[in-house]
PQR file with spaces between the fields and no chain letter, atoms N, CA, C, O and H, PARSE charges and radii, in Angstrom:
ATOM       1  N    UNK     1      -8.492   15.295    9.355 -0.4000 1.5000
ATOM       2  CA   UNK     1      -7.539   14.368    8.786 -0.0000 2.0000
ATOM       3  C    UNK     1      -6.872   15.000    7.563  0.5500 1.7000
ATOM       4  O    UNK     1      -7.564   15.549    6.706 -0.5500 1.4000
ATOM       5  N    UNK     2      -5.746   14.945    7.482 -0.4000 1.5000
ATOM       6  CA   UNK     2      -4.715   15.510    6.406 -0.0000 2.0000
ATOM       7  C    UNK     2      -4.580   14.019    5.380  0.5500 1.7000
ATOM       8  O    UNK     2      -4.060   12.925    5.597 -0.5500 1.4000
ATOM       9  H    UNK     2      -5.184   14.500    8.179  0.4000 1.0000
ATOM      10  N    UNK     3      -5.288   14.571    4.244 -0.4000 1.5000
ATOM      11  CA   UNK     3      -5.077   13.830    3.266 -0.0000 2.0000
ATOM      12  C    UNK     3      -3.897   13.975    2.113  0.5500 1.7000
ATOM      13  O    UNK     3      -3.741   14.835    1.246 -0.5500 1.4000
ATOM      14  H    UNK     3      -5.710   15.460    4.068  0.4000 1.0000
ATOM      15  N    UNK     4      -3.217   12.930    2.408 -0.4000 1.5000
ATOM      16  CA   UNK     4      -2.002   12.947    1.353 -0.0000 2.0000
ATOM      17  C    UNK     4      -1.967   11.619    0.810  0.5500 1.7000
ATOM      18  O    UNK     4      -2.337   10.617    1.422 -0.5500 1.4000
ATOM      19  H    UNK     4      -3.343   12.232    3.112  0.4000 1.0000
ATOM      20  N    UNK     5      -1.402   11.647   -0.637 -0.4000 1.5000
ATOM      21  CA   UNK     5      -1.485   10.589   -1.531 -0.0000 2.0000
ATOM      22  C    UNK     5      -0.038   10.112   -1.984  0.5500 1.7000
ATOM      23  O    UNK     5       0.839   10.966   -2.116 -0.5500 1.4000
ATOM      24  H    UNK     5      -1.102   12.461   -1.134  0.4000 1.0000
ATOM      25  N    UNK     6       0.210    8.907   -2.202 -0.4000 1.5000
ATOM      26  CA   UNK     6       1.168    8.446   -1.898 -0.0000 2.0000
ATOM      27  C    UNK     6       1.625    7.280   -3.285  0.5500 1.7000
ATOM      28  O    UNK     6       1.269    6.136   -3.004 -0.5500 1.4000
ATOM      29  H    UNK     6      -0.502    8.213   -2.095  0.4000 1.0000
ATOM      30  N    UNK     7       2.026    7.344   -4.078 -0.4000 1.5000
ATOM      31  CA   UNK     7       2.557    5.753   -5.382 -0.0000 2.0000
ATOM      32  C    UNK     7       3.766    5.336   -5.198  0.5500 1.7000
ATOM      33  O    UNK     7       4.763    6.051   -5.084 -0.5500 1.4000
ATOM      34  H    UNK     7       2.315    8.274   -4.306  0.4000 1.0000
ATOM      35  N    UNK     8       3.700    3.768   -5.150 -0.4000 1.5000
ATOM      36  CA   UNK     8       4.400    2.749   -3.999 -0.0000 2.0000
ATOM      37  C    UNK     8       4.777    1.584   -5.891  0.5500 1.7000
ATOM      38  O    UNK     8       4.061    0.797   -6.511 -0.5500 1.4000
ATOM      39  H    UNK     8       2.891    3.188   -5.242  0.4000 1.0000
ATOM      40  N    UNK     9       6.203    2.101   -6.130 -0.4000 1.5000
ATOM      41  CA   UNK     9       6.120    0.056   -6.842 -0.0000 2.0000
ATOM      42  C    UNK     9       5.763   -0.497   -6.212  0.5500 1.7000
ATOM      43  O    UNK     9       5.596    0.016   -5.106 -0.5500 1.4000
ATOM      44  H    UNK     9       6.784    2.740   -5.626  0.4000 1.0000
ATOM      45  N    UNK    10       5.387   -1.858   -6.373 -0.4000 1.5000
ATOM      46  CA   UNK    10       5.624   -3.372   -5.616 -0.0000 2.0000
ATOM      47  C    UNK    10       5.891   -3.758   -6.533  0.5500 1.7000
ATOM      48  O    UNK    10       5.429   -3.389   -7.613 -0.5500 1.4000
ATOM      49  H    UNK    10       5.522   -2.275   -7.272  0.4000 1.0000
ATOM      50  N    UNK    11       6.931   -4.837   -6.311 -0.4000 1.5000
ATOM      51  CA   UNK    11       7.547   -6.471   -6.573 -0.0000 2.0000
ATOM      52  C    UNK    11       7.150   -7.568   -6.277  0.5500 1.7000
ATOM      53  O    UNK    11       7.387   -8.010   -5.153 -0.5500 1.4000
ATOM      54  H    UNK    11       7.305   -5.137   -5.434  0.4000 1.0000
ATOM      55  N    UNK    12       6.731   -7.999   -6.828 -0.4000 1.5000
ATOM      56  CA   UNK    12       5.759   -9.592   -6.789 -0.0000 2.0000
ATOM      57  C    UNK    12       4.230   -9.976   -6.463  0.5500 1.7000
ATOM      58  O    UNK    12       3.499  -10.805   -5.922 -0.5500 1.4000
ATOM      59  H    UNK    12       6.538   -7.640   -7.741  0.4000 1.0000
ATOM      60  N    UNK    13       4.288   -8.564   -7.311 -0.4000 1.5000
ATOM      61  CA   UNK    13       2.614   -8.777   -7.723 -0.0000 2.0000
ATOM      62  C    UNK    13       2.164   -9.869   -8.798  0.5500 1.7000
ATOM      63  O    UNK    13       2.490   -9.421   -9.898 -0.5500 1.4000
ATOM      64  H    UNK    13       4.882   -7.890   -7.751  0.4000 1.0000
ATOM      65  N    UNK    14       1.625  -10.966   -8.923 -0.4000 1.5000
ATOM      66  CA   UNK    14       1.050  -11.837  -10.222 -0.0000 2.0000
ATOM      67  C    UNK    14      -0.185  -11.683  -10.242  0.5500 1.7000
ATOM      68  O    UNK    14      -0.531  -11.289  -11.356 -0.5500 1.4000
ATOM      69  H    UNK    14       1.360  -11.330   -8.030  0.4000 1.0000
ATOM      70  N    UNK    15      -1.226  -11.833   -9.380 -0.4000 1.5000
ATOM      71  CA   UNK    15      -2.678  -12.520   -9.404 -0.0000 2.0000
ATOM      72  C    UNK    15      -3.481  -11.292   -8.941  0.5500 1.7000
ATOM      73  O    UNK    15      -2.737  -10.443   -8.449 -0.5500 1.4000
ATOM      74  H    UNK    15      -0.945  -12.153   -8.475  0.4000 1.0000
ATOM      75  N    UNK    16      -4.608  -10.993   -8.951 -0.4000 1.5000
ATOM      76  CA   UNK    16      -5.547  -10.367   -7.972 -0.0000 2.0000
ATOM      77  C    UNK    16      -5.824  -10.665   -6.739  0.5500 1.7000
ATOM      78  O    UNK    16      -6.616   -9.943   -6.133 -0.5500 1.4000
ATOM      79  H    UNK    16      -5.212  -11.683   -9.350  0.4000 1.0000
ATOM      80  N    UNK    17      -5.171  -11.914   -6.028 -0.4000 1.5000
ATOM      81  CA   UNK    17      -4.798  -12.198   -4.929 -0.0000 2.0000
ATOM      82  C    UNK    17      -3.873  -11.352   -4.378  0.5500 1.7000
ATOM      83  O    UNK    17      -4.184  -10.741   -3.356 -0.5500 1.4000
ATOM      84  H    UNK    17      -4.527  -12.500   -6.520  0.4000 1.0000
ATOM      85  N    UNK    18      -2.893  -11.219   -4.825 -0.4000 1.5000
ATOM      86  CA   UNK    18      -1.840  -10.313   -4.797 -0.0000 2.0000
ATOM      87  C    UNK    18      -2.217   -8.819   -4.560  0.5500 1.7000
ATOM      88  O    UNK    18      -1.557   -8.247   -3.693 -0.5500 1.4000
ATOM      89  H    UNK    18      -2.640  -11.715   -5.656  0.4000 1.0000
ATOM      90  N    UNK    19      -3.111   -8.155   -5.156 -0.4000 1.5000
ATOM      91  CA   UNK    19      -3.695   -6.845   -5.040 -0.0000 2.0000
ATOM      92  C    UNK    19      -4.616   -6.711   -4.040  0.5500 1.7000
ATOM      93  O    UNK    19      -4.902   -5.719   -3.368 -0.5500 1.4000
ATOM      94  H    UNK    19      -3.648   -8.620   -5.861  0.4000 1.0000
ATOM      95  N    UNK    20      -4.996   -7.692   -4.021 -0.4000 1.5000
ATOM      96  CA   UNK    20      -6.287   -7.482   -2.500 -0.0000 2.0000
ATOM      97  C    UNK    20      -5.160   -8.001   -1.234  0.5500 1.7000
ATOM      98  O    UNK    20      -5.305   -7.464   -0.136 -0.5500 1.4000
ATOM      99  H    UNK    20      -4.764   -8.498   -4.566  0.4000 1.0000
ATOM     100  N    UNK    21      -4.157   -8.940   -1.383 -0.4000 1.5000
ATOM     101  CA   UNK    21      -3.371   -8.883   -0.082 -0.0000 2.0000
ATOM     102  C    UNK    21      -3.023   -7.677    0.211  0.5500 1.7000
ATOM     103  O    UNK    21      -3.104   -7.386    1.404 -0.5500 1.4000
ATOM     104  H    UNK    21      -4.039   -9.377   -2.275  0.4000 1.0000
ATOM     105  N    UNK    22      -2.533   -6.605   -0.757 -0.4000 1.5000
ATOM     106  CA   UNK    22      -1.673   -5.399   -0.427 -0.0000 2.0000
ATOM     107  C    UNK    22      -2.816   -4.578    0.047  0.5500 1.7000
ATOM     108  O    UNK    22      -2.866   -3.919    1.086 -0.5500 1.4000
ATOM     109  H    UNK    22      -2.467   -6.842   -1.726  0.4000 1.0000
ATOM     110  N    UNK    23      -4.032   -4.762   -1.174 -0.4000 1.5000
ATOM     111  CA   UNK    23      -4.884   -3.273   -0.312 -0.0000 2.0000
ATOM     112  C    UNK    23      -4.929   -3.478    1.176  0.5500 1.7000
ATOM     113  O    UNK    23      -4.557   -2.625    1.982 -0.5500 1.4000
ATOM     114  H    UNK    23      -3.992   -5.297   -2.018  0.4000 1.0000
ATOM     115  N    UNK    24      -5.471   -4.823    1.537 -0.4000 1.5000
ATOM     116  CA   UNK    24      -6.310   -5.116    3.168 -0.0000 2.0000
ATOM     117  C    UNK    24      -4.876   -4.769    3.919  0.5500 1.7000
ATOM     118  O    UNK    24      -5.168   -3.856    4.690 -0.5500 1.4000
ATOM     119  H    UNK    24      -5.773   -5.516    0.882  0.4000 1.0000
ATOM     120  N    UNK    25      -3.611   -5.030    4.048 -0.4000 1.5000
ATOM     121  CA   UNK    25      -2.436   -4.686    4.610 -0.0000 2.0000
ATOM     122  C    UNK    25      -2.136   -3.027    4.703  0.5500 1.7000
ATOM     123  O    UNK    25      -1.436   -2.376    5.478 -0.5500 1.4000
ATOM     124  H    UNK    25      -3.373   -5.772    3.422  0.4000 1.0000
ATOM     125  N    UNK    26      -2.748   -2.749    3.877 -0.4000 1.5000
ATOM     126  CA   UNK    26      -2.255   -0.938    3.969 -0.0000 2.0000
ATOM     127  C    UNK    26      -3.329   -0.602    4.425  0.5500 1.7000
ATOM     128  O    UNK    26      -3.175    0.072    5.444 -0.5500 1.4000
ATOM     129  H    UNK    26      -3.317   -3.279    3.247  0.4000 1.0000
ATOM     130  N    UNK    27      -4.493   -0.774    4.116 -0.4000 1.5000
ATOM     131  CA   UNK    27      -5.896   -0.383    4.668 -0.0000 2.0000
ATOM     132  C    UNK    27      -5.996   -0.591    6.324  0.5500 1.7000
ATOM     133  O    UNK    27      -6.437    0.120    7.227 -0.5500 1.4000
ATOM     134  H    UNK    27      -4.618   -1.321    3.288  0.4000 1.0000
ATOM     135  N    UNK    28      -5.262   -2.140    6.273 -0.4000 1.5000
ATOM     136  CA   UNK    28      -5.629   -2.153    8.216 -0.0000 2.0000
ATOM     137  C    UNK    28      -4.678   -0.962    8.815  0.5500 1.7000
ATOM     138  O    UNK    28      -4.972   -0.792    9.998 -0.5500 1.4000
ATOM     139  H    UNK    28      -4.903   -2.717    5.539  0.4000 1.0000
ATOM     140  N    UNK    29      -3.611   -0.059    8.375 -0.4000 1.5000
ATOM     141  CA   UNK    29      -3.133    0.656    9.428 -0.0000 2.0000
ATOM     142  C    UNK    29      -3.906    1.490    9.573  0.5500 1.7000
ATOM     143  O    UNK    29      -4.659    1.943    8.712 -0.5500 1.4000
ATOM     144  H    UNK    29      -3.373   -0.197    7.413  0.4000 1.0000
ATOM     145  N    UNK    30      -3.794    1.900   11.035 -0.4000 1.5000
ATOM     146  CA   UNK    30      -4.287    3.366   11.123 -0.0000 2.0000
ATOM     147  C    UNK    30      -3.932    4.661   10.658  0.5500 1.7000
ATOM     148  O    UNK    30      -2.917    5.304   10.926 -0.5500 1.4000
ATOM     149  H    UNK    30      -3.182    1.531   11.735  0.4000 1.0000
ATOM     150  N    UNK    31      -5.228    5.076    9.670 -0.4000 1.5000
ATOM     151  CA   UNK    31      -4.368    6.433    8.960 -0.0000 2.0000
ATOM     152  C    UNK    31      -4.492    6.266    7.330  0.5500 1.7000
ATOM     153  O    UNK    31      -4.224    7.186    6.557 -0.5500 1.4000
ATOM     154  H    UNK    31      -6.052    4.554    9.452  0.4000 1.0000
ATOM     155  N    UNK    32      -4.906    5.052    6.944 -0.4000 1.5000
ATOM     156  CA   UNK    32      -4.569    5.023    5.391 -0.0000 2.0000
ATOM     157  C    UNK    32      -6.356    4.549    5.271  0.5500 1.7000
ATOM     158  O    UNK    32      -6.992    3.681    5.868 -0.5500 1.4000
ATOM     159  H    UNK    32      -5.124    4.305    7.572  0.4000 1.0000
ATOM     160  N    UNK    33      -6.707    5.426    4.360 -0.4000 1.5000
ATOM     161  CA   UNK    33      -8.501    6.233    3.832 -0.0000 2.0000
ATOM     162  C    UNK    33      -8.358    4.634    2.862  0.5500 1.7000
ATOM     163  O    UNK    33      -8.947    3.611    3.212 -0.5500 1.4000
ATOM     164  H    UNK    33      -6.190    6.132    3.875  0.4000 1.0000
ATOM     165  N    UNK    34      -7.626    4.708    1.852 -0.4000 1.5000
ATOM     166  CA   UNK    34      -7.630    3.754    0.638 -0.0000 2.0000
ATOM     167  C    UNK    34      -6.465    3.261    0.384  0.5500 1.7000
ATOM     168  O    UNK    34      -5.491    3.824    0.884 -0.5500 1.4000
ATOM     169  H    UNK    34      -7.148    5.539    1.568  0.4000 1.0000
ATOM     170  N    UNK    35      -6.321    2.365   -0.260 -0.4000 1.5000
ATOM     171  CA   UNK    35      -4.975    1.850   -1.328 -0.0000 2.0000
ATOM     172  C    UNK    35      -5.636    1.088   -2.410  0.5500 1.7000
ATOM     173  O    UNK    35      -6.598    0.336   -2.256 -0.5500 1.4000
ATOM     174  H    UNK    35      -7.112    1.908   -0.666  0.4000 1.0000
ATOM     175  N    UNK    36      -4.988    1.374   -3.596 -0.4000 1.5000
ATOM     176  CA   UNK    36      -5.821    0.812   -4.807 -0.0000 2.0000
ATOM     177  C    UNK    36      -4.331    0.277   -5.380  0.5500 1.7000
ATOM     178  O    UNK    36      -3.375    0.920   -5.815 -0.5500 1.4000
ATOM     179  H    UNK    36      -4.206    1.985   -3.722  0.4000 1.0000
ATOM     180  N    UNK    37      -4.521   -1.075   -5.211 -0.4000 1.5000
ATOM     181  CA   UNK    37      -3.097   -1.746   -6.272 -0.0000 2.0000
ATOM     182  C    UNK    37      -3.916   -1.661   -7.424  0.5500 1.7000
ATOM     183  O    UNK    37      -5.136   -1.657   -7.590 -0.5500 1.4000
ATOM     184  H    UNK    37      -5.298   -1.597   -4.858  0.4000 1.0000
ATOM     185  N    UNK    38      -2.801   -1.585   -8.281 -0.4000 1.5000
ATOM     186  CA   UNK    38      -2.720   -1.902  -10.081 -0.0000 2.0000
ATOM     187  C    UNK    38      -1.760   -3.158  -10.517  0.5500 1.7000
ATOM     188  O    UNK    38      -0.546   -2.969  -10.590 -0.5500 1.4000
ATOM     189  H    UNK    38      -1.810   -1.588   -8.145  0.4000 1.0000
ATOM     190  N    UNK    39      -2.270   -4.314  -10.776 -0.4000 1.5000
ATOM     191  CA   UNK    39      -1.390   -5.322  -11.154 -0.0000 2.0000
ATOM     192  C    UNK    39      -0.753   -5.279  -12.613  0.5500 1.7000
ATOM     193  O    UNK    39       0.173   -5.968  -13.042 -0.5500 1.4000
ATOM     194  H    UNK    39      -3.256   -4.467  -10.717  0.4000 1.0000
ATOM     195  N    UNK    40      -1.692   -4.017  -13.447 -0.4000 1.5000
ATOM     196  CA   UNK    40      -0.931   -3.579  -14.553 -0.0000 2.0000
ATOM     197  C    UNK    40       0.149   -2.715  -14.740  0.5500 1.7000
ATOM     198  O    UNK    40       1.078   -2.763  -15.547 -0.5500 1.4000
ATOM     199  H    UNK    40      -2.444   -3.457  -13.099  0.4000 1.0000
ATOM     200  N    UNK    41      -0.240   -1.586  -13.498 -0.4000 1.5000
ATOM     201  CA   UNK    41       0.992   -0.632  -13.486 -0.0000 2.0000
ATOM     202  C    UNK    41       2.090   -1.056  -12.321  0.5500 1.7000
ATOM     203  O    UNK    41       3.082   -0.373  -12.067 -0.5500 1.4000
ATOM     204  H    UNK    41      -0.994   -1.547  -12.843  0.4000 1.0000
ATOM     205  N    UNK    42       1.701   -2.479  -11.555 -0.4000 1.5000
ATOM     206  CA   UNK    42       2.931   -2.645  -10.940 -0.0000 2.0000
ATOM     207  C    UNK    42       3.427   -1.713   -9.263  0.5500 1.7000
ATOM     208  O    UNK    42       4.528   -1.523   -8.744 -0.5500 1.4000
ATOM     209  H    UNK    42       0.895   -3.034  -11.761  0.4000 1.0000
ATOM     210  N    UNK    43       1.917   -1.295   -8.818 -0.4000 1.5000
ATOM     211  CA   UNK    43       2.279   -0.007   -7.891 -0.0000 2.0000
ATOM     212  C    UNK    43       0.746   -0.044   -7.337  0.5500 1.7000
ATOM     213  O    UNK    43      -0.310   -0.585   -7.665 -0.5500 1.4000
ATOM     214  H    UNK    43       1.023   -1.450   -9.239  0.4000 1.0000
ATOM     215  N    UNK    44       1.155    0.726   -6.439 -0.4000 1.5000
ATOM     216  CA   UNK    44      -0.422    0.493   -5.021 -0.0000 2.0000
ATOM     217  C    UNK    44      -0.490    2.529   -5.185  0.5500 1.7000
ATOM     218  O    UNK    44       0.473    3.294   -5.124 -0.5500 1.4000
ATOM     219  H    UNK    44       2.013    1.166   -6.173  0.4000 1.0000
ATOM     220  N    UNK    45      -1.695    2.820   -5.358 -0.4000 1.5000
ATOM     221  CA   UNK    45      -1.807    4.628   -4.714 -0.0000 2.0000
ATOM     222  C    UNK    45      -2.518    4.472   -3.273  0.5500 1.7000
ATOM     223  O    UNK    45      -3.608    3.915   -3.137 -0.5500 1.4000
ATOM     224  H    UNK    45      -2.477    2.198   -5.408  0.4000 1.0000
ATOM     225  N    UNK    46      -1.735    5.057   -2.162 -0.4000 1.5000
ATOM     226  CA   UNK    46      -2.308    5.154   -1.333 -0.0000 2.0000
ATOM     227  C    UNK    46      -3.286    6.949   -0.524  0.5500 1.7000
ATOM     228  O    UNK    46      -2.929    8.112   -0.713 -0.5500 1.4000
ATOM     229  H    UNK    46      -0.850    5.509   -2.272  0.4000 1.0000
ATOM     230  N    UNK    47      -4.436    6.471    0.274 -0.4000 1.5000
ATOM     231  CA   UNK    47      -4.929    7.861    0.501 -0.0000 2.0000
ATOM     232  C    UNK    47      -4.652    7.730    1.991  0.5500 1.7000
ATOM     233  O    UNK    47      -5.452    7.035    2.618 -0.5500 1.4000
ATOM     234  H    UNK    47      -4.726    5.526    0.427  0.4000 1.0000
ATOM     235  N    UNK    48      -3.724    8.245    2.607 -0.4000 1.5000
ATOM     236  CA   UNK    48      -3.401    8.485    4.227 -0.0000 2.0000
ATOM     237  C    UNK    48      -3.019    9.758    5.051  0.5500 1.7000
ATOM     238  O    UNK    48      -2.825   10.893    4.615 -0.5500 1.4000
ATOM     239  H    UNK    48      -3.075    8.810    2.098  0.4000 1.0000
ATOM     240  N    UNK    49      -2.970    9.424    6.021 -0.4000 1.5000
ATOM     241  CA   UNK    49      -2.781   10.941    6.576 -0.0000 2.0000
ATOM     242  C    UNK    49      -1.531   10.748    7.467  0.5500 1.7000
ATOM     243  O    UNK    49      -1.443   10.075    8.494 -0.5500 1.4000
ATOM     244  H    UNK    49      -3.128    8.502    6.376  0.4000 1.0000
ATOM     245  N    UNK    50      -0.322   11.692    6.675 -0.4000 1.5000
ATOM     246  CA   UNK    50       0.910   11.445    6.608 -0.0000 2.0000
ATOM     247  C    UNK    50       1.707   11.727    8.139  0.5500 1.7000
ATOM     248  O    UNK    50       2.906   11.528    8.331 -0.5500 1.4000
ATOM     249  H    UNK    50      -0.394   12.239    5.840  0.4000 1.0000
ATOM     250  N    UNK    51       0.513   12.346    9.379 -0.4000 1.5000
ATOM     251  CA   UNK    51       0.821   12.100   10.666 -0.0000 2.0000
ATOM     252  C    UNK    51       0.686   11.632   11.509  0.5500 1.7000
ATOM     253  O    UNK    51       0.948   12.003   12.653 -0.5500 1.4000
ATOM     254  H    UNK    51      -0.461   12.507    9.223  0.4000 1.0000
ATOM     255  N    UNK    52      -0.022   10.142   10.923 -0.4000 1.5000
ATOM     256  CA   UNK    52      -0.100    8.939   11.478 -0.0000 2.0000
ATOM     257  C    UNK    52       0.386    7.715   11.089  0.5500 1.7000
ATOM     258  O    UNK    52       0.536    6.762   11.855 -0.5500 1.4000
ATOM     259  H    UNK    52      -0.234    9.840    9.994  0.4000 1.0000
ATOM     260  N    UNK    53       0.738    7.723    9.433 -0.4000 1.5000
ATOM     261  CA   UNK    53       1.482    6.662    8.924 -0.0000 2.0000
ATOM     262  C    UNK    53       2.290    7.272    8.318  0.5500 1.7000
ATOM     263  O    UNK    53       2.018    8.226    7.590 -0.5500 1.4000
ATOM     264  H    UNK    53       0.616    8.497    8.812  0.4000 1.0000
ATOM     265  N    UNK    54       3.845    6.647    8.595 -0.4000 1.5000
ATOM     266  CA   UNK    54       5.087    6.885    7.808 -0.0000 2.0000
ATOM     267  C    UNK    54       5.372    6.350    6.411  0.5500 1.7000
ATOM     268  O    UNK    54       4.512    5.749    5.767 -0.5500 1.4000
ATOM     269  H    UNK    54       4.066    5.871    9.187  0.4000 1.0000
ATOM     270  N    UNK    55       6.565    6.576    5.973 -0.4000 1.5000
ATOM     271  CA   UNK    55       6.868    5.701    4.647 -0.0000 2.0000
ATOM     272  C    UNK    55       7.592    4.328    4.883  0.5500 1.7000
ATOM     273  O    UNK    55       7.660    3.422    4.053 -0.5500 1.4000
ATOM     274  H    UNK    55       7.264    7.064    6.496  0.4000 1.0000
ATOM     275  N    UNK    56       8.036    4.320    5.940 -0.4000 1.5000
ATOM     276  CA   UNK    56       8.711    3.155    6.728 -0.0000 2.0000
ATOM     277  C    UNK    56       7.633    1.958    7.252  0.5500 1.7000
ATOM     278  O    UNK    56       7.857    0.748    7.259 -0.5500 1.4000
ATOM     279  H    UNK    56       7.981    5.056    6.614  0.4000 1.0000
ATOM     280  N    UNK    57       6.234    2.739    7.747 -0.4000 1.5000
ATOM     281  CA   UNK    57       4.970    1.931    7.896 -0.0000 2.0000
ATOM     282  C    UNK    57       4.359    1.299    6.450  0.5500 1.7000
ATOM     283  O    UNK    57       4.021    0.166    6.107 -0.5500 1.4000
ATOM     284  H    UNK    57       6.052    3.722    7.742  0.4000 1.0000
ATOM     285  N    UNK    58       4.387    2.495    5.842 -0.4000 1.5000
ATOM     286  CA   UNK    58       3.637    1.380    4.534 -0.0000 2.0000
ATOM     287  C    UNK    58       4.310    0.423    4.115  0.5500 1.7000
ATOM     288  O    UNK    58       3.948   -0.657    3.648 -0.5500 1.4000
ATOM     289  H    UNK    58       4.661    3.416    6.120  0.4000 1.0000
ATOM     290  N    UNK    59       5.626    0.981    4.352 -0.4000 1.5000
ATOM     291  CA   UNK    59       6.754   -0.354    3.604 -0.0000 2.0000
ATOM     292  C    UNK    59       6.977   -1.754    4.444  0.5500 1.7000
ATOM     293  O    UNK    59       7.288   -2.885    4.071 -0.5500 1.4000
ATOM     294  H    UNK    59       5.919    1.858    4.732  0.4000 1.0000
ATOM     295  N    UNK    60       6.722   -1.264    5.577 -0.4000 1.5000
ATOM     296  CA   UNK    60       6.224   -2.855    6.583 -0.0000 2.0000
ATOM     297  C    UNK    60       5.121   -3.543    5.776  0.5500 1.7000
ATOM     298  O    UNK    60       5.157   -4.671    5.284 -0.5500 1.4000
ATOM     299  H    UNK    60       6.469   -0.345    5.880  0.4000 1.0000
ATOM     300  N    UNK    61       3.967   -2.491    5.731 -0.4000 1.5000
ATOM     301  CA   UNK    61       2.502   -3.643    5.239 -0.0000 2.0000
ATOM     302  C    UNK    61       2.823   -4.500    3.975  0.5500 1.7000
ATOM     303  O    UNK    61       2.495   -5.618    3.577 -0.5500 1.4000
ATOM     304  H    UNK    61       3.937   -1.575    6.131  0.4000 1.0000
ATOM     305  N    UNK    62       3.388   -3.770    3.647 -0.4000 1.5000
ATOM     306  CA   UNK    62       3.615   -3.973    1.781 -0.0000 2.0000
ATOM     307  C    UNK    62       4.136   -5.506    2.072  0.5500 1.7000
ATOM     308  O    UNK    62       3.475   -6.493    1.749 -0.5500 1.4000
ATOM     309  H    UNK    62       3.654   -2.862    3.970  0.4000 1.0000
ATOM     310  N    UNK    63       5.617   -5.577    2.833 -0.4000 1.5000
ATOM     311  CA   UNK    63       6.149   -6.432    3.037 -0.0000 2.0000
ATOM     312  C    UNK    63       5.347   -7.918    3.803  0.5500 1.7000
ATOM     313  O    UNK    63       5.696   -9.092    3.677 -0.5500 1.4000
ATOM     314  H    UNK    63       6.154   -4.775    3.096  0.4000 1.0000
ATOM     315  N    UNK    64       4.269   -7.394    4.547 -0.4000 1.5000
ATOM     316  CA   UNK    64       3.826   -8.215    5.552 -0.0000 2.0000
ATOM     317  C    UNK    64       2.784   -8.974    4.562  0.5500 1.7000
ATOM     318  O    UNK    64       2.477  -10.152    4.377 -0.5500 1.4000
ATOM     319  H    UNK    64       3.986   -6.440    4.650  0.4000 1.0000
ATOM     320  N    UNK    65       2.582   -8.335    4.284 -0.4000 1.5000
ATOM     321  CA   UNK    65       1.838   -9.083    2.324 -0.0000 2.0000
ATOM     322  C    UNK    65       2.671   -9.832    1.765  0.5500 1.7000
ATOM     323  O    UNK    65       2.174  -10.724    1.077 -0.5500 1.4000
ATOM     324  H    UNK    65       2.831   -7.378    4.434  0.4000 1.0000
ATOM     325  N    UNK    66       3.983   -9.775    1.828 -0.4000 1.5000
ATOM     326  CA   UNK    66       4.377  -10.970    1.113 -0.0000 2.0000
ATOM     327  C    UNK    66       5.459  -10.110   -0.184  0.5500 1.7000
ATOM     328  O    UNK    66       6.393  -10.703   -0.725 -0.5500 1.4000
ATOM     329  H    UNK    66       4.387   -9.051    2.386  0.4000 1.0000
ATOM     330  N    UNK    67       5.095   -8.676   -0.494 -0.4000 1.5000
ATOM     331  CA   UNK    67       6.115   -8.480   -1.353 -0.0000 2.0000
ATOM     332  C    UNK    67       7.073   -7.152   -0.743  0.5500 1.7000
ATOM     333  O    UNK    67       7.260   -6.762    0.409 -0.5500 1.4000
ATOM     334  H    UNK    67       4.336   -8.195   -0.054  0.4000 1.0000
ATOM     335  N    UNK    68       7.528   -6.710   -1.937 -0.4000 1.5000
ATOM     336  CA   UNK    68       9.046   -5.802   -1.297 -0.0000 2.0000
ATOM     337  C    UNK    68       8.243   -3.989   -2.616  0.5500 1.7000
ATOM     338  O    UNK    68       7.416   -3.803   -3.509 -0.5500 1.4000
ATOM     339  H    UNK    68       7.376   -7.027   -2.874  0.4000 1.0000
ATOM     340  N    UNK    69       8.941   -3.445   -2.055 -0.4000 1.5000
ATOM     341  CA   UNK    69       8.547   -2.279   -2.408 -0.0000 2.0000
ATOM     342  C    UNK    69       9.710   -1.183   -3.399  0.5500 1.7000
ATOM     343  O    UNK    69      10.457   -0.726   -2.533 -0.5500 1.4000
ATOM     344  H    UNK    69       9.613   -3.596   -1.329  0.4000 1.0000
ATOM     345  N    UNK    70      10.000   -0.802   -4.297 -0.4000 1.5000
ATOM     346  CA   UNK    70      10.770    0.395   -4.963 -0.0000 2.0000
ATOM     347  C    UNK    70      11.670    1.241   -4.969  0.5500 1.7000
ATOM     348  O    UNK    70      11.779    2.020   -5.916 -0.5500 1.4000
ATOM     349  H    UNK    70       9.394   -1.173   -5.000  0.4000 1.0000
């Protein structure tokens, strides 16, 4: 597995609700090791392997969570 790392704004982060929606959404694709939102810095780091998930894929999950992305 090719590990590549990835920092994502998000928009409409408020709660720690909010940060655990985004991790479990990026986490369920196939291909992404971790995602760690920061509701302080406003941005998710993700750990995936960049020939199975696109930048167009994370930006679905992000969205399917409920917010918009950078």
């Amino acid at each position: 597995m090719v590990n590549d790392k990835k920092e994502v704004k998000v928009v409409g982060m408020h709660c720690p609700n909010c940060v655990k929606a985004i991790e479990l959404s990026l986490t369920d694709l196939d291909g992404v090791d971790d995602a760690k939102a920061s509701l302080e810095e406003g941005n998710v780091i993700i750990d995936y392997d960049a020939s199975k998930v696109s930048d167009e894929d994370i930006q679905d999950a992000v969205e399917e969570a409920g917010f918009s992305t950078e």
